[in-house]
N, CA, C and O atoms as a CHARMM CRD file, in Angstrom:
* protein
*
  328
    1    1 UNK  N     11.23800  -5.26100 -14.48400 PROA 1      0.00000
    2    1 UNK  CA     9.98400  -4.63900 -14.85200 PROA 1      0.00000
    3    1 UNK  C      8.88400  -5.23000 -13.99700 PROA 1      0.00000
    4    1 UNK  O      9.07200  -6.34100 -13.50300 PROA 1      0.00000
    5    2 UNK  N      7.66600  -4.53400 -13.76300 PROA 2      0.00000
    6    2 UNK  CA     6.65500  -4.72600 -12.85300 PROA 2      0.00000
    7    2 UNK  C      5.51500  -4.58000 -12.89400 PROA 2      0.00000
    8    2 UNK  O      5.30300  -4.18500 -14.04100 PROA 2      0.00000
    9    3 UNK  N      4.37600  -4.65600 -12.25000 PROA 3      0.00000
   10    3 UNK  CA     3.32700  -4.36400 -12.73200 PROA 3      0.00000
   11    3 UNK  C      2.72200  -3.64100 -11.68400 PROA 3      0.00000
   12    3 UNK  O      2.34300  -3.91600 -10.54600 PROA 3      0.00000
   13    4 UNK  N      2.75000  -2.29400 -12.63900 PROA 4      0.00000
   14    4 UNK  CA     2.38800  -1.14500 -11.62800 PROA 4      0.00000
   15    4 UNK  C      0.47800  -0.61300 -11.40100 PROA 4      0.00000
   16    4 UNK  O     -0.39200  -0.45900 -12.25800 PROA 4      0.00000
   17    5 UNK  N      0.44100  -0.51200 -10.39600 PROA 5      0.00000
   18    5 UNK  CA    -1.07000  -0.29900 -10.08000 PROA 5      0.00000
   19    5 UNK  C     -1.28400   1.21200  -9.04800 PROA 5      0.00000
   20    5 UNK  O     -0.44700   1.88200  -8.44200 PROA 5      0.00000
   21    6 UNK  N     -2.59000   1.34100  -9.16700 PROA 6      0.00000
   22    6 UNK  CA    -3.31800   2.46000  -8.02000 PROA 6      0.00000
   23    6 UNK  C     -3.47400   1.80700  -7.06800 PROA 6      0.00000
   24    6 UNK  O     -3.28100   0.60900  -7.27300 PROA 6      0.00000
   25    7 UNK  N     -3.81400   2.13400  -5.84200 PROA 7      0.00000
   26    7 UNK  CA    -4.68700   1.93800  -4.81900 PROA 7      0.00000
   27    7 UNK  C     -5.56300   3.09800  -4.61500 PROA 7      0.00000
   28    7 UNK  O     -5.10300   4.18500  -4.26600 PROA 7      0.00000
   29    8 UNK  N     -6.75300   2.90700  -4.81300 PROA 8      0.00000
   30    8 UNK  CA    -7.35100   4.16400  -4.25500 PROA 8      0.00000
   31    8 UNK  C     -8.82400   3.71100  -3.16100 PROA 8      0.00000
   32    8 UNK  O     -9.04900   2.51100  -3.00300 PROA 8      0.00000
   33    9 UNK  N     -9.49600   4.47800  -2.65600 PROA 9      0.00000
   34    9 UNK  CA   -10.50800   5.21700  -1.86100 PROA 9      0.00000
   35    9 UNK  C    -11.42900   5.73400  -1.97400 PROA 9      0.00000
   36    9 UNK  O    -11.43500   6.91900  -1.64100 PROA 9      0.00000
   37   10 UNK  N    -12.28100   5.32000  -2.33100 PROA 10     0.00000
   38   10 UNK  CA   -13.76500   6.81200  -2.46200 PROA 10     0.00000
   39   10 UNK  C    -14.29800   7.21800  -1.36300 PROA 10     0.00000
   40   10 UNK  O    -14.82200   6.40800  -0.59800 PROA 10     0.00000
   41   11 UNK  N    -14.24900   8.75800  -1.05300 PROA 11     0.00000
   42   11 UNK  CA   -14.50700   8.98600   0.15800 PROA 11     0.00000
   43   11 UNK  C    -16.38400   9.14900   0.32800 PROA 11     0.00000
   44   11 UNK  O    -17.18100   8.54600  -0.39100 PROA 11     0.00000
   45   12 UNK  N    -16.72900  10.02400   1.35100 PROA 12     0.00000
   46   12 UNK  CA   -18.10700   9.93100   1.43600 PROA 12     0.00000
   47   12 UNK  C    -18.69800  10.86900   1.09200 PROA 12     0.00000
   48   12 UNK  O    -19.92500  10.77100   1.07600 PROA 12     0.00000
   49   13 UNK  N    -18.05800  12.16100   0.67700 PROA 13     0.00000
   50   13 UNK  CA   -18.37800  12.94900  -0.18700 PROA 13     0.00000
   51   13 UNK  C    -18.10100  12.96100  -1.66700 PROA 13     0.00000
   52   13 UNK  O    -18.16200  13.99500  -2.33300 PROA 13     0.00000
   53   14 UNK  N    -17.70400  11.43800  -2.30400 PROA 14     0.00000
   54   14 UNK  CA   -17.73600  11.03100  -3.65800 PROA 14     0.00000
   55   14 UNK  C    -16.24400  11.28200  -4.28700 PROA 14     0.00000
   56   14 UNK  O    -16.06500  10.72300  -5.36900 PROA 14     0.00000
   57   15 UNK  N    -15.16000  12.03500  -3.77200 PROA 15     0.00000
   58   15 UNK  CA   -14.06600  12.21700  -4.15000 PROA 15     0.00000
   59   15 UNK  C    -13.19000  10.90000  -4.21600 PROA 15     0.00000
   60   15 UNK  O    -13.86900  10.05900  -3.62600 PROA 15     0.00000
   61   16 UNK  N    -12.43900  10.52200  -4.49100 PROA 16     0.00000
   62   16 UNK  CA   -11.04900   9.34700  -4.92400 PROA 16     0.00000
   63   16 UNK  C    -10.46900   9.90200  -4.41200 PROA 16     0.00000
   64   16 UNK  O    -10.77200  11.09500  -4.38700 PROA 16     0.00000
   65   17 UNK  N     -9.24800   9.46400  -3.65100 PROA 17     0.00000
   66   17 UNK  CA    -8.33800   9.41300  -3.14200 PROA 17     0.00000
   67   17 UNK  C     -7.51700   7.96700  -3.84600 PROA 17     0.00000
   68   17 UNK  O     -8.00900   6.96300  -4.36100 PROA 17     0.00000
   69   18 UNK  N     -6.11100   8.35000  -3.61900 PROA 18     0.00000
   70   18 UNK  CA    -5.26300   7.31400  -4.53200 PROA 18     0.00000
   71   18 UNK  C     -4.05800   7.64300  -4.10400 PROA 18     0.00000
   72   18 UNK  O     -3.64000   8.66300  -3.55600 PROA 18     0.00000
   73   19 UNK  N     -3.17200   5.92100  -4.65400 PROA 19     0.00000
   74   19 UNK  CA    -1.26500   6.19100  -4.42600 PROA 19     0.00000
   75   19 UNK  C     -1.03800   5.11200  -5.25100 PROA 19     0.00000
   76   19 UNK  O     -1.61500   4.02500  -5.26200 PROA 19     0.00000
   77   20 UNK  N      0.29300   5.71700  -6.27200 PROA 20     0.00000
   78   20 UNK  CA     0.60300   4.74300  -7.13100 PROA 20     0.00000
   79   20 UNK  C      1.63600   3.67400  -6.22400 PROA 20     0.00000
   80   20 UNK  O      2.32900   3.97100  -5.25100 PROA 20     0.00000
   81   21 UNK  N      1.48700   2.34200  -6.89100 PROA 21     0.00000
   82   21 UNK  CA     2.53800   0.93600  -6.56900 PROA 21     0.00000
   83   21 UNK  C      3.15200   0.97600  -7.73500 PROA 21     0.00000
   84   21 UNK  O      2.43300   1.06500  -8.73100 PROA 21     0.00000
   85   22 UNK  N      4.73100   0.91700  -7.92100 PROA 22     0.00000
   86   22 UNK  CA     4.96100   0.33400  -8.82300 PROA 22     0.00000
   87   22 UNK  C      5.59800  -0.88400  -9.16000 PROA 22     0.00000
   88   22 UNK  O      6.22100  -1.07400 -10.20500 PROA 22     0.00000
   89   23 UNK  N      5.36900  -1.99000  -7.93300 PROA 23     0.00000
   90   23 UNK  CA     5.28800  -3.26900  -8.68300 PROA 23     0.00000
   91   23 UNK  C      4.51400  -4.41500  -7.95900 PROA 23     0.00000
   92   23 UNK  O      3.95800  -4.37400  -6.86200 PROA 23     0.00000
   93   24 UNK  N      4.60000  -5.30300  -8.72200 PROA 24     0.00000
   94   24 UNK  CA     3.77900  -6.48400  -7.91100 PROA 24     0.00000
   95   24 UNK  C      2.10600  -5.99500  -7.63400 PROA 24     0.00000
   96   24 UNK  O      1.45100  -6.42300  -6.68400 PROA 24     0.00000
   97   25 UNK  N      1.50300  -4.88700  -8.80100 PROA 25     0.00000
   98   25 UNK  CA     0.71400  -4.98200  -8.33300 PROA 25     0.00000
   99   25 UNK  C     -0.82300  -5.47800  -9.59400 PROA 25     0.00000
  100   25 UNK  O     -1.68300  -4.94800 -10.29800 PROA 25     0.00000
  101   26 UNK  N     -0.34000  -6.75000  -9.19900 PROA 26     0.00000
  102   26 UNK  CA    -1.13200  -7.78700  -9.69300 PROA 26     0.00000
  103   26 UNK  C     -2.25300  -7.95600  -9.30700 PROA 26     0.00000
  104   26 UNK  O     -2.27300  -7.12100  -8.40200 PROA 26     0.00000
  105   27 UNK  N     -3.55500  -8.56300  -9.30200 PROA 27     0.00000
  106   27 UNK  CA    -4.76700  -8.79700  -9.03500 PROA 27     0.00000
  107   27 UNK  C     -4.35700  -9.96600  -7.98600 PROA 27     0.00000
  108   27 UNK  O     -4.53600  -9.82500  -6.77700 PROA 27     0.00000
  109   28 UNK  N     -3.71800 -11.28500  -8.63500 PROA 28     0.00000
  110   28 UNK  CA    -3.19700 -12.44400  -8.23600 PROA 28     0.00000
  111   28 UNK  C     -2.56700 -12.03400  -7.09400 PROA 28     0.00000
  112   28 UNK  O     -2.80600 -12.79200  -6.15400 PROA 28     0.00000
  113   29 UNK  N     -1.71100 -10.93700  -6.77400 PROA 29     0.00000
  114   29 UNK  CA    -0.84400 -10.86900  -5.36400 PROA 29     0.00000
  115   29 UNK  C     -2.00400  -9.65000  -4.73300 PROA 29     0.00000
  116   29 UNK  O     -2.36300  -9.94500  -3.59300 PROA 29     0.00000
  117   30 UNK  N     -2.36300  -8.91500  -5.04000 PROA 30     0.00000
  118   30 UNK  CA    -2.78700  -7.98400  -4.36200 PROA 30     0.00000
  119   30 UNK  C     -4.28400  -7.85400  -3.38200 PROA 30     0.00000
  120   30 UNK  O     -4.47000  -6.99300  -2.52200 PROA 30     0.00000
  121   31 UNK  N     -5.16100  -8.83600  -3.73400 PROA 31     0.00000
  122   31 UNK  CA    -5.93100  -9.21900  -3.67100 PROA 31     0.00000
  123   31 UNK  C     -5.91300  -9.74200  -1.99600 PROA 31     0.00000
  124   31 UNK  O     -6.32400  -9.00100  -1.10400 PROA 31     0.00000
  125   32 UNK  N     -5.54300 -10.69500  -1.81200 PROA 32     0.00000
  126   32 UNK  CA    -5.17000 -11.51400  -0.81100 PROA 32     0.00000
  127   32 UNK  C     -4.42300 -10.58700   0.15800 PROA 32     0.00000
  128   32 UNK  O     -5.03500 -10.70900   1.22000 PROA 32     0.00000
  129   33 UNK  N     -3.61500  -9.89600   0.29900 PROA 33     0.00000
  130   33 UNK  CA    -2.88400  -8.85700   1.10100 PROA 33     0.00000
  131   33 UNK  C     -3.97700  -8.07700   1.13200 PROA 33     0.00000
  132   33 UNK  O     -4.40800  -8.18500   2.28000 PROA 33     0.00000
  133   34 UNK  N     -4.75700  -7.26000   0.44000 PROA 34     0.00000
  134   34 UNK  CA    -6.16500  -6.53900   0.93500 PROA 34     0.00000
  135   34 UNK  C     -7.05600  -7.52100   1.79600 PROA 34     0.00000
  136   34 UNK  O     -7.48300  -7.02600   2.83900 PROA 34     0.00000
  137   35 UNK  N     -7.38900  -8.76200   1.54600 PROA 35     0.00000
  138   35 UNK  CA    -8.08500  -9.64000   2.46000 PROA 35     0.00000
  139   35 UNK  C     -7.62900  -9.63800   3.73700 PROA 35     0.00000
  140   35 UNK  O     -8.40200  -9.61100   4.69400 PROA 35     0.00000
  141   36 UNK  N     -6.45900  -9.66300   3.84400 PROA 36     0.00000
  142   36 UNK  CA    -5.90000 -10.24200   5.25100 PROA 36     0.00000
  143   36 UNK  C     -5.20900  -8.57800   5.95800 PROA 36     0.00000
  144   36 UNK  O     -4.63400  -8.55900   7.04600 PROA 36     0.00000
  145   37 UNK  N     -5.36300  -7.61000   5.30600 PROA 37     0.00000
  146   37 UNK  CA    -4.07000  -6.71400   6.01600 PROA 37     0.00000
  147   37 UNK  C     -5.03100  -5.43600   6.07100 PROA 37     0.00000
  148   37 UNK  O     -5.26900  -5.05500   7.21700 PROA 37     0.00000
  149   38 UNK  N     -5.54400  -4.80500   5.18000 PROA 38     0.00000
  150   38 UNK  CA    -5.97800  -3.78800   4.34700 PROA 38     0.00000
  151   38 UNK  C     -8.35500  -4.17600   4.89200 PROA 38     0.00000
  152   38 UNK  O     -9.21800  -4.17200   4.01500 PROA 38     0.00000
  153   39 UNK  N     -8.51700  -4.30400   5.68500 PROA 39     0.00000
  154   39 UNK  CA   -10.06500  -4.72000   5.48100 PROA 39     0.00000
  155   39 UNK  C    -11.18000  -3.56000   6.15600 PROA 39     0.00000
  156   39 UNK  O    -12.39200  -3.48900   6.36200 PROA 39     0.00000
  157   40 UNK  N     -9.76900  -2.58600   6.38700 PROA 40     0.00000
  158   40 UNK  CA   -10.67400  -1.54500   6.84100 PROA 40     0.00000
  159   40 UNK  C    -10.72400  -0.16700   6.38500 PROA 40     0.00000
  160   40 UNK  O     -9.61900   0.20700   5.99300 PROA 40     0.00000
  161   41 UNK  N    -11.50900   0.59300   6.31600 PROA 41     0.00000
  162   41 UNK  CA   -11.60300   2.32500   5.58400 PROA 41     0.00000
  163   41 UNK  C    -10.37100   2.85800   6.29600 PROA 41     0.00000
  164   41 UNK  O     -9.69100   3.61600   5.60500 PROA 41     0.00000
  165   42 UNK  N     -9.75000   2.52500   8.06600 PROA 42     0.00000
  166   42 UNK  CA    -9.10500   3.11000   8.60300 PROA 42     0.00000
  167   42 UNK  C     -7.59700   2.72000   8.02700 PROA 42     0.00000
  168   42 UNK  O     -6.63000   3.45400   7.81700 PROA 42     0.00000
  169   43 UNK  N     -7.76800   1.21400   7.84200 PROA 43     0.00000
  170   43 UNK  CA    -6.89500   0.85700   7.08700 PROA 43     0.00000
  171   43 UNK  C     -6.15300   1.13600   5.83100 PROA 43     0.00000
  172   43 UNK  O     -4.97800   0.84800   5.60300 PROA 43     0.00000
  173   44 UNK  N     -6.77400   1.57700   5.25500 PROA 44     0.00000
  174   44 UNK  CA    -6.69700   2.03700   3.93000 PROA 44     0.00000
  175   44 UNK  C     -6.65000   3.38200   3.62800 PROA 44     0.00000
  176   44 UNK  O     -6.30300   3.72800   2.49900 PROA 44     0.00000
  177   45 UNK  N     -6.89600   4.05000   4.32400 PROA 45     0.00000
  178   45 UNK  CA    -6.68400   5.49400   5.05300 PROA 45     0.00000
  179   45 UNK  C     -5.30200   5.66800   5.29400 PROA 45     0.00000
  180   45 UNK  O     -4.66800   6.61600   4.83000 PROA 45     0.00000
  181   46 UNK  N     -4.82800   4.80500   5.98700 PROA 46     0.00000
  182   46 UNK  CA    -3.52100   4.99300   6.37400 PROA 46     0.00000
  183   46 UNK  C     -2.56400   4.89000   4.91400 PROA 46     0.00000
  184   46 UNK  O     -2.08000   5.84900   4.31100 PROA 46     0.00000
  185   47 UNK  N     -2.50000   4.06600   4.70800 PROA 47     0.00000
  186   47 UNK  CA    -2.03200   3.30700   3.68700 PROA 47     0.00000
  187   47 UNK  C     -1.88600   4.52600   2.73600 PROA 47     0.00000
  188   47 UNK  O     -0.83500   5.11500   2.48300 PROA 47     0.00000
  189   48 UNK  N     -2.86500   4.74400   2.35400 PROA 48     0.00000
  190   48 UNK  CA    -2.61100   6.03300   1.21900 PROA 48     0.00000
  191   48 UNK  C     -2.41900   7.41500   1.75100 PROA 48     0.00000
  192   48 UNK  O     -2.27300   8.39500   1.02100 PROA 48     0.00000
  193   49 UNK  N     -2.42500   7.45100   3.13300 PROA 49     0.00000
  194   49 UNK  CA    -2.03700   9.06400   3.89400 PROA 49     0.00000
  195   49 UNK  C     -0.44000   8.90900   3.81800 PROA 49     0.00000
  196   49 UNK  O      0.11400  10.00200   3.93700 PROA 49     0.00000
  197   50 UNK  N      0.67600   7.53800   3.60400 PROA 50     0.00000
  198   50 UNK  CA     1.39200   7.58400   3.72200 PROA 50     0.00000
  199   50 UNK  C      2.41200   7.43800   2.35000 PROA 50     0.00000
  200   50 UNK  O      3.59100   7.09100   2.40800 PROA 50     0.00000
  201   51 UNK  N      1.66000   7.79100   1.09800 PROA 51     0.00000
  202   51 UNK  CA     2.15600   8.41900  -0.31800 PROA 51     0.00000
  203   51 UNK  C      1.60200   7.20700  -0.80100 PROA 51     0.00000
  204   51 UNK  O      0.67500   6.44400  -0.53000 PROA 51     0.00000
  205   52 UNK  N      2.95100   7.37500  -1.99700 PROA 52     0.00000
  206   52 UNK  CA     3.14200   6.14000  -3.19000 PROA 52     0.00000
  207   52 UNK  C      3.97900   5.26200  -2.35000 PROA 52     0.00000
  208   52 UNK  O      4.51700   5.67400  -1.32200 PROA 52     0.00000
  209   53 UNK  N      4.09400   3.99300  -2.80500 PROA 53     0.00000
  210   53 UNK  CA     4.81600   2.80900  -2.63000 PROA 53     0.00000
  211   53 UNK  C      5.45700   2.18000  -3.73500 PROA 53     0.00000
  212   53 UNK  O      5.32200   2.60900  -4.88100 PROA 53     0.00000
  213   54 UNK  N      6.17000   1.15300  -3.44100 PROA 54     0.00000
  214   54 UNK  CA     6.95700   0.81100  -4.33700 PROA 54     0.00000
  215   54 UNK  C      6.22600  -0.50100  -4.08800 PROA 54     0.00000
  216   54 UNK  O      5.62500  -0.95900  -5.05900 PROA 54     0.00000
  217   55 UNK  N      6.18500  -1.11300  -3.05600 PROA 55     0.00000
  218   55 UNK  CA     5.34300  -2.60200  -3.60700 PROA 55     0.00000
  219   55 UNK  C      4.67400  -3.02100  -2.28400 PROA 55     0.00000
  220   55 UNK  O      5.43600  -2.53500  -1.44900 PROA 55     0.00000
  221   56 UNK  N      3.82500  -3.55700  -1.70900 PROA 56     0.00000
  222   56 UNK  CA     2.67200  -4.35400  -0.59600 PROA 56     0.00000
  223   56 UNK  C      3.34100  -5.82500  -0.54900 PROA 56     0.00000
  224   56 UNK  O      3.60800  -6.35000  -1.63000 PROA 56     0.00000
  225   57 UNK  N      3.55700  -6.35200   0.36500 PROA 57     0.00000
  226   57 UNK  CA     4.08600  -7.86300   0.86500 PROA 57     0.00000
  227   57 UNK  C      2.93000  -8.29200   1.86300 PROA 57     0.00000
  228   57 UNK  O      2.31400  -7.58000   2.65500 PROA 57     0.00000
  229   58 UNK  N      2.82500  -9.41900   1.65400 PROA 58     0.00000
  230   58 UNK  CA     2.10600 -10.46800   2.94700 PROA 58     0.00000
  231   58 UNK  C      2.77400 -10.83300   3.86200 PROA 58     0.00000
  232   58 UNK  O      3.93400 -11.11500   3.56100 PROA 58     0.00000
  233   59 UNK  N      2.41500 -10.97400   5.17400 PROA 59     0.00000
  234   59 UNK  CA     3.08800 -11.32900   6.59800 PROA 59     0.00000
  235   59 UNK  C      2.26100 -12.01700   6.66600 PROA 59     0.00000
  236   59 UNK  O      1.15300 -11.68500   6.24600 PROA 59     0.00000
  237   60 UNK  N      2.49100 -13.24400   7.22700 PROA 60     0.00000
  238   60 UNK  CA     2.08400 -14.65700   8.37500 PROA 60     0.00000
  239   60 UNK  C      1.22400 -14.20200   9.35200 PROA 60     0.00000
  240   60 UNK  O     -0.00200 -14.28500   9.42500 PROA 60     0.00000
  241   61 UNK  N      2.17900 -13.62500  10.21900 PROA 61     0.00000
  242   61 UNK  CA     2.35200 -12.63300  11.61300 PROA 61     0.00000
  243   61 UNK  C      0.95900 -11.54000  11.15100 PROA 61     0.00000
  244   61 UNK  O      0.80200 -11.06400  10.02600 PROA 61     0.00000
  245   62 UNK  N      0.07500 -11.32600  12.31900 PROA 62     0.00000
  246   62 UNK  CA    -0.99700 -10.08400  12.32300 PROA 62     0.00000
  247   62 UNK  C     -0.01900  -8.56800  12.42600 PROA 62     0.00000
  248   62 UNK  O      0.96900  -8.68000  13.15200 PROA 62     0.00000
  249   63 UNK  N     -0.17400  -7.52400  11.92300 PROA 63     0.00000
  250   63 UNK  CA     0.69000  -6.31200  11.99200 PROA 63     0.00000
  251   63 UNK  C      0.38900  -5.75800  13.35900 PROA 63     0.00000
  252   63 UNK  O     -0.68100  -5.96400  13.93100 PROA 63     0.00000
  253   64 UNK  N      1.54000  -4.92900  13.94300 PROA 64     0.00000
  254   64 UNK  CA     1.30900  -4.75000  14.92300 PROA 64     0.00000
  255   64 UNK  C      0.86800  -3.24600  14.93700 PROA 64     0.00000
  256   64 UNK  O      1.63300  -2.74600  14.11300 PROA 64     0.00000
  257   65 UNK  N      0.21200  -2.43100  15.32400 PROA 65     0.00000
  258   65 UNK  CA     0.31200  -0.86300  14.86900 PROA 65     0.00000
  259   65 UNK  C      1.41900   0.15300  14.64100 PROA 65     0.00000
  260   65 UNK  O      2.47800   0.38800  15.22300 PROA 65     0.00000
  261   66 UNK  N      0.61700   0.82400  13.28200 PROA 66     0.00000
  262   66 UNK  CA     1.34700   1.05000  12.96100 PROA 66     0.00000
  263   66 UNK  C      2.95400   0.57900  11.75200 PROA 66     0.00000
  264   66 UNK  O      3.95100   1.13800  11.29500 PROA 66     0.00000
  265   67 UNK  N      2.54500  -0.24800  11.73300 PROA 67     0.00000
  266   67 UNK  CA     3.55800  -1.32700  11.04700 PROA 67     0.00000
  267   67 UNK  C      2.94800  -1.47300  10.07900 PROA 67     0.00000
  268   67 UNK  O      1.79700  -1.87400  10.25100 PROA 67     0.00000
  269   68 UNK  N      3.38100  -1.23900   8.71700 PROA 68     0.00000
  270   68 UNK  CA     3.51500  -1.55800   7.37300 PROA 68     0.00000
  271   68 UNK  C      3.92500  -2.37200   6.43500 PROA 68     0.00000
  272   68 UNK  O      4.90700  -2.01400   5.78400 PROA 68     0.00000
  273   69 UNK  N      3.41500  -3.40400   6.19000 PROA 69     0.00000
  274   69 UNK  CA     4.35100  -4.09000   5.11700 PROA 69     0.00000
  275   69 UNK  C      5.02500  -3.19900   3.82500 PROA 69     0.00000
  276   69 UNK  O      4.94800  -3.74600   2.72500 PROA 69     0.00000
  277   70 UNK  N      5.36000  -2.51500   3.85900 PROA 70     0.00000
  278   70 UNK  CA     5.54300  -1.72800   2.52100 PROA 70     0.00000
  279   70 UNK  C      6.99300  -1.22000   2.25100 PROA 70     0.00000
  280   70 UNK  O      7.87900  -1.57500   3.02800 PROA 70     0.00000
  281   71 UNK  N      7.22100  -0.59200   1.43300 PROA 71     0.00000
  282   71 UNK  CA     8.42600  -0.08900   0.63500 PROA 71     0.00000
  283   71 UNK  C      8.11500   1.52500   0.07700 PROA 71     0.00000
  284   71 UNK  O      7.76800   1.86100  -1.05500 PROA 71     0.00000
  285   72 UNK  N      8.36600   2.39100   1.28300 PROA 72     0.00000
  286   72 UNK  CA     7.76400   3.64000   0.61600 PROA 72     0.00000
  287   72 UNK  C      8.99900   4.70100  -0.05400 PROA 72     0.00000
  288   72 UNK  O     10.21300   4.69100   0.15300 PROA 72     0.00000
  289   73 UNK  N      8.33400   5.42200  -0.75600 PROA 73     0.00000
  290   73 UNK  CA     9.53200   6.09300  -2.01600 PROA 73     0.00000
  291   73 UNK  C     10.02600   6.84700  -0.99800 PROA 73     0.00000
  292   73 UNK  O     11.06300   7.43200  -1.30900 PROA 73     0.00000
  293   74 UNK  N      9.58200   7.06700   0.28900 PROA 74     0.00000
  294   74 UNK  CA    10.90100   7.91800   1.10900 PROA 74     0.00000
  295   74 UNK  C     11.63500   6.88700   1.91200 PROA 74     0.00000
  296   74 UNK  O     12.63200   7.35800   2.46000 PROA 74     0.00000
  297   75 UNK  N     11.43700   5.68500   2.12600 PROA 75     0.00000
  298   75 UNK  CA    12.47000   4.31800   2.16000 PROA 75     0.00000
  299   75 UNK  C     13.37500   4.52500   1.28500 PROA 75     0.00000
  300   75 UNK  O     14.48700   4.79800   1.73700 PROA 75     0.00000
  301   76 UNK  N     13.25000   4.48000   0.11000 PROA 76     0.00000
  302   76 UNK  CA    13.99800   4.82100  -1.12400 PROA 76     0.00000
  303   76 UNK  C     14.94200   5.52100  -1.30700 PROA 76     0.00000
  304   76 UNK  O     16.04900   5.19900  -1.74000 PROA 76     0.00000
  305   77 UNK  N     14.55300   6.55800  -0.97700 PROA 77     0.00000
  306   77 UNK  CA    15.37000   7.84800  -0.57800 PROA 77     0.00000
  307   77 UNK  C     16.64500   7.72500   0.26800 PROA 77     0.00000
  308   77 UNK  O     17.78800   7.79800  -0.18300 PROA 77     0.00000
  309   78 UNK  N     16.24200   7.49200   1.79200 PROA 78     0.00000
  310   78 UNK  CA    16.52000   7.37000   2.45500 PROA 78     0.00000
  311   78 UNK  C     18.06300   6.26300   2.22800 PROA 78     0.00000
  312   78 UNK  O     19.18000   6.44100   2.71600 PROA 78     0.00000
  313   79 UNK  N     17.73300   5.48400   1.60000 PROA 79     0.00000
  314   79 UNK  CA    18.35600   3.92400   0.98900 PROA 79     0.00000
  315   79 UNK  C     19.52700   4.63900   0.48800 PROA 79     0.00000
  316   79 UNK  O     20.68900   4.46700   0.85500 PROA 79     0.00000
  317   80 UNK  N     18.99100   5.66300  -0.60800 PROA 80     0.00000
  318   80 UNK  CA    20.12300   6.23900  -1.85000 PROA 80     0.00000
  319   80 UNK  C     20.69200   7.13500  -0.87400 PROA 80     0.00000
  320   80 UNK  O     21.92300   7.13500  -0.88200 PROA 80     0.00000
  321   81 UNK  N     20.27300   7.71800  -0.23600 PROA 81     0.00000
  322   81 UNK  CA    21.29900   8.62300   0.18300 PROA 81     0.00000
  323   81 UNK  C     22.44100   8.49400   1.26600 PROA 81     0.00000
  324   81 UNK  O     23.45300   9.16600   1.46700 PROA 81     0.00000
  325   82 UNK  N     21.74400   7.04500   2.08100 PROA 82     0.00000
  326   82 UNK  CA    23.42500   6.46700   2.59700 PROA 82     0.00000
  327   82 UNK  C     24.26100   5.77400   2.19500 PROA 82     0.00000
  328   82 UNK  O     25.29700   5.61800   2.84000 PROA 82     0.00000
């Protein structure tokens, strides 16, 4: 079991934008991975242009483009069906 969260966006015409996590998504872990990974609108843009997730991880290492720390439900997929 996990602790499932939103991520969302307010755009500049006042709308939300959003993608559910469903785990690890704690204040305590999530927080810090937005500090260091996540610090930009473009950033975060991406992030939610690319669905729901299953959970956000921290890297050491700066990301290189394009590169995601993440676990996305078509990972998932992908997983179950080979």
């Amino acid at each position: 079991m996990g602790t499932n969260s939103f991520i969302a966006i307010e755009d500049p015409d006042g709308s939300v934008r959003f993608i559910y996590c469903s785990v690890d998504g704690y204040f305590k872990h999530m927080v810090p991975i937005f500090k260091m990974e996540y610090i930009t609108r473009e950033s975060v843009n991406t992030l939610i242009n690319k669905g729901g997730i299953i959970s956000l991880s921290y890297r050491e290492e700066p990301m290189k483009p394009n590169e995601w720390p993440m676990e996305t439900e078509s990972d998932r997929w992908e997983f179950e069906e080979e």
